[in-house]
C-alpha positions in Angstrom: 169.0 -79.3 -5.8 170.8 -82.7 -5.6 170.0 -86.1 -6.4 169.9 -88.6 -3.6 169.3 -92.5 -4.5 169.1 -95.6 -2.2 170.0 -98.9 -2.9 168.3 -101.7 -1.1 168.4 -105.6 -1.2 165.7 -107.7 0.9 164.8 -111.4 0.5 162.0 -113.6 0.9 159.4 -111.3 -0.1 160.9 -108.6 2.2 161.1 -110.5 5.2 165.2 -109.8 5.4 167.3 -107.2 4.1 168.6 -104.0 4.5 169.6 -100.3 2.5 173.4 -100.1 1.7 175.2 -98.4 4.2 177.3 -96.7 1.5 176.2 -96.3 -1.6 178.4 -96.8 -4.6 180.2 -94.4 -6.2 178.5 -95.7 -9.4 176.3 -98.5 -10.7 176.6 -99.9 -13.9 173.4 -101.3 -15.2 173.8 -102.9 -18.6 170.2 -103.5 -20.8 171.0 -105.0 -24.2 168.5 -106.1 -26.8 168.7 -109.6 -28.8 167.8 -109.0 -32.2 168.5 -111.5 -35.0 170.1 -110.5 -38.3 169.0 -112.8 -41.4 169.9 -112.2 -45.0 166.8 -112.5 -47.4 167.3 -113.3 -51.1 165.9 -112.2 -54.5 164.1 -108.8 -55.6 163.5 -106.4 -52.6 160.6 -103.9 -52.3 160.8 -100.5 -53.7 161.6 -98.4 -50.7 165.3 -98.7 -48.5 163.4 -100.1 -45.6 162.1 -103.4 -48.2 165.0 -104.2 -49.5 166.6 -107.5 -50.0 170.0 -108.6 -48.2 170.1 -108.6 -44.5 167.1 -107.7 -42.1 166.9 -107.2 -37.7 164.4 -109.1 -36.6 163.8 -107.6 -32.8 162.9 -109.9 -30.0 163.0 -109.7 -26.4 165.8 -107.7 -24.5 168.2 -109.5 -22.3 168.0 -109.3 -18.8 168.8 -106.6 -17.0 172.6 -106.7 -15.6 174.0 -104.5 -12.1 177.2 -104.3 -10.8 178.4 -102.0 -8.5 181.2 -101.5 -5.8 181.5 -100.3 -1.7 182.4 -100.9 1.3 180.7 -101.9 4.4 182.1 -99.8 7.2 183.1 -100.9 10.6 180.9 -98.9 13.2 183.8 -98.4 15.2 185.1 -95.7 12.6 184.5 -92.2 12.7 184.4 -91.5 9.0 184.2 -87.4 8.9 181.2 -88.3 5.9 179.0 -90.0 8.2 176.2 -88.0 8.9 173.4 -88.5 11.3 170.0 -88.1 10.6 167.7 -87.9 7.6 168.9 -87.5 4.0 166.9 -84.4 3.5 169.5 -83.1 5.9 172.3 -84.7 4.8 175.3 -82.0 2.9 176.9 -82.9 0.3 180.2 -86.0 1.1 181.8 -88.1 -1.3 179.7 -90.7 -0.1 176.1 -90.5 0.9 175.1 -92.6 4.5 172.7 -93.5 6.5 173.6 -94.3 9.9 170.4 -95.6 11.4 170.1 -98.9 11.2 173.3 -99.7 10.2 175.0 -103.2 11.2 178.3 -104.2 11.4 179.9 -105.5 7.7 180.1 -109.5 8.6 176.4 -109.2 9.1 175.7 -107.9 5.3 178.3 -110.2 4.2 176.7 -113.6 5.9 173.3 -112.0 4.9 174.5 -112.2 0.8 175.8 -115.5 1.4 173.2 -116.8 2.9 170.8 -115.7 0.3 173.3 -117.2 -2.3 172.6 -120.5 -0.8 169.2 -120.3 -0.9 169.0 -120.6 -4.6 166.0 -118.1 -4.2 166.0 -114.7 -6.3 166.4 -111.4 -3.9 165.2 -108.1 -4.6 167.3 -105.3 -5.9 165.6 -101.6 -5.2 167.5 -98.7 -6.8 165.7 -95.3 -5.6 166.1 -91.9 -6.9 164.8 -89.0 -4.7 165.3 -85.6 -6.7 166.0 -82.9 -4.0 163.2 -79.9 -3.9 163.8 -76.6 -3.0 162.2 -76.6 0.8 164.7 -79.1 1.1 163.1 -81.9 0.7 162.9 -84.7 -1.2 160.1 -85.7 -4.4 158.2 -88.8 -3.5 158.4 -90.5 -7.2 161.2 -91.1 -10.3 161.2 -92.3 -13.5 164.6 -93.4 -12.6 163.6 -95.9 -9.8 164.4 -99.9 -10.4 162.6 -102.9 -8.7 163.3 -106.0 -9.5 164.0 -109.6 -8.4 167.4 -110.9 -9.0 169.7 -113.9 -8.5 172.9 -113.1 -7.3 175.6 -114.0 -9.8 179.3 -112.7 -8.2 180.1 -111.2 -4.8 183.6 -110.7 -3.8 185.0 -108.9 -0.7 187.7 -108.4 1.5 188.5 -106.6 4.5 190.1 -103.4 4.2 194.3 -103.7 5.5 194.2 -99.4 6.1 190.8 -99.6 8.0 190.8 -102.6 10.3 186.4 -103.6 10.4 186.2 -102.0 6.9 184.9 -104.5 4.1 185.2 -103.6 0.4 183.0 -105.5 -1.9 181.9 -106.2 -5.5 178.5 -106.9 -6.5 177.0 -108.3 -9.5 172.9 -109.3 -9.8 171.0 -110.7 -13.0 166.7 -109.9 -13.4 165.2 -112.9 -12.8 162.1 -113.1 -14.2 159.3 -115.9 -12.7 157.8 -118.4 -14.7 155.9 -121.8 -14.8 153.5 -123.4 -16.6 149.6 -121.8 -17.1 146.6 -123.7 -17.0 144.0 -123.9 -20.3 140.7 -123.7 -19.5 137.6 -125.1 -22.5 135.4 -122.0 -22.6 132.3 -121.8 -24.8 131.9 -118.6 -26.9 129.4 -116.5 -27.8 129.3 -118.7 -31.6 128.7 -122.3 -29.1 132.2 -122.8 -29.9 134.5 -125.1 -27.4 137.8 -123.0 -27.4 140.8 -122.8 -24.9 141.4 -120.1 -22.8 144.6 -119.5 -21.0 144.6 -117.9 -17.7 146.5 -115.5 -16.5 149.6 -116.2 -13.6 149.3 -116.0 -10.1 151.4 -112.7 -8.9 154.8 -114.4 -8.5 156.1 -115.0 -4.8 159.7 -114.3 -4.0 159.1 -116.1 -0.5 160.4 -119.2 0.0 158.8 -122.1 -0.3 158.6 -124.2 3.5 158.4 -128.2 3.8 156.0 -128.7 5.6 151.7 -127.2 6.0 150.1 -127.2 9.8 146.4 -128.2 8.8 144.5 -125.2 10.2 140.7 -124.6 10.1 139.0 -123.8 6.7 142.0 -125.4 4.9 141.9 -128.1 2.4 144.0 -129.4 -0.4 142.6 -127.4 -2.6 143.4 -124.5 -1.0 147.0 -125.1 0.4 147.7 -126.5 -3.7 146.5 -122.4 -4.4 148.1 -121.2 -1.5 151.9 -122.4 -2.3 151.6 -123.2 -5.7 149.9 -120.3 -7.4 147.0 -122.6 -8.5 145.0 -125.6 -7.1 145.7 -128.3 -9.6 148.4 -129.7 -7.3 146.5 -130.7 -4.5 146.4 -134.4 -5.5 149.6 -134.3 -5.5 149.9 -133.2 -1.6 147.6 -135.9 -0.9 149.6 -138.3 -2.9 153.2 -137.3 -1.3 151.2 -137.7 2.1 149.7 -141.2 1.6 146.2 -139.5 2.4 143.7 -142.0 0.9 140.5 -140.3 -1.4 138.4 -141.3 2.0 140.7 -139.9 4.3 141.0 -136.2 2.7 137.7 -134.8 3.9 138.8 -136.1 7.2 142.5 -134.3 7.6 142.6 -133.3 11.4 144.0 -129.8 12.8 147.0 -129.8 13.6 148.2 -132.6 11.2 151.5 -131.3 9.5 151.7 -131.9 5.7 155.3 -132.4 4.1 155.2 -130.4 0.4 156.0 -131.4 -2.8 159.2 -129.4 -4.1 158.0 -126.7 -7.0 
């Protein structure tokens, strides 16, 4: 039974994006620790893993590296590898492809630039479907990746043997979200005043429009929670409006709201 995997990039929370039309022929994926080496002086313990001289100390691994290399082909070819239908289906070519909704390769390549200028992470899916002896394919991997990432290099050209072919080169970073959390005072079980930290908002790859049309049930309050991940920021909308403290209760539907920058 054969392996079949699936690379996919979308953007904006999923709102764009698309499965490679050719997958790679491989993909390196480089994960790489940062540990710390020190050298400690004077009389070590009494076991090899106490003594004096230099230590590891672990911390946090790096970020997760991919790079990988294709082509996007020009519809107009008939590649004798392109196979219609489903992957269950699919025997076994150099190259593994998908030929329902395919587009033509300036459309990826204006897609990847596009998201470049965005300055907004995308998301990188690498799926791994273990073939099953009925022919099809198992649901779930331990192999599977799904991650954001920025995009850090992407070269191409067009292909001079294959006129509408487009080879390109690939390379993505993990991006991991992060911002500021809110303490909270809590009282404890002892009467004690002590500061809790609360947990992040689930972070949200979309991106983030200019402007709020004031809806009903809205309010600061909630549109600060609704962009933002929190409501601590909804003086600030009212403040980048010019909305007086007597004028918020009275915002009117319809009223479009320009938002602070993250």
């Amino acid at each position: 039974m054969e392996d079949h995997y699936f690379i996919y990039l979308s953007f904006n929370n999923q709102a764009e994006g698309w499965r490679l039309p050719i997958n790679p022929e491989s993909i390196e994926i480089s994960e790489e620790g940062q540990g710390k080496t020190y050298n400690i002086v004077g009389k070590g313990g009494g076991t090899e893993e106490t003594r004096a001289g230099e230590i590891n100390v672990i911390q946090s691994p790096k970020l997760k590296e991919v790079s990988f290399s294709s082509f996007f082909p020009s519809k107009s070819h008939n590649y004798p590898f392109i196979v219609q239908g489903i992957p269950e289906l699919t025997p076994k070519p150099k190259y593994q492809y998908l030929s329902d909704g395919t587009h033509e390769p300036m459309k990826y390549v204006k897609d990847i630039r596009k998201w470049m200028e965005t300055k907004h992470p995308i998301r990188f899916m690498y799926i791994v479907r273990r073939g099953r002896e009925d022919g099809k394919l198992d649901n779930a991997s331990d192999r599977d990746l799904n991650f954001p990432a920025s995009i850090e290099k992407f070269e191409w050209k067009e292909v001079a043997g294959s006129p509408g072919d487009i080879e390109y080169t690939l390379s993505l970073k993990e991006y991991v979200f992060y911002s500021a959390r809110n303490v909270q005072p809590v009282v404890n079980a002892k009467g004690e005043t002590v500061l809790v930290q609360q947990q992040p908002a689930r972070p949200n790859e979309g991106v983030m429009p200019e402007t709020h049309t004031f809806q009903d049930g809205d309010s600061l309050t909630k549109i600060s929670t609704k962009y933002y991940g929190d409501s601590a920021r909804a003086r600030e909308i009212q403040d980048f409006n010019g909305i007086s403290d007597s004028e918020v209760e009275g915002i009117q539907n319809g009223t479009v709201l320009k938002l602070p920058p993250k």
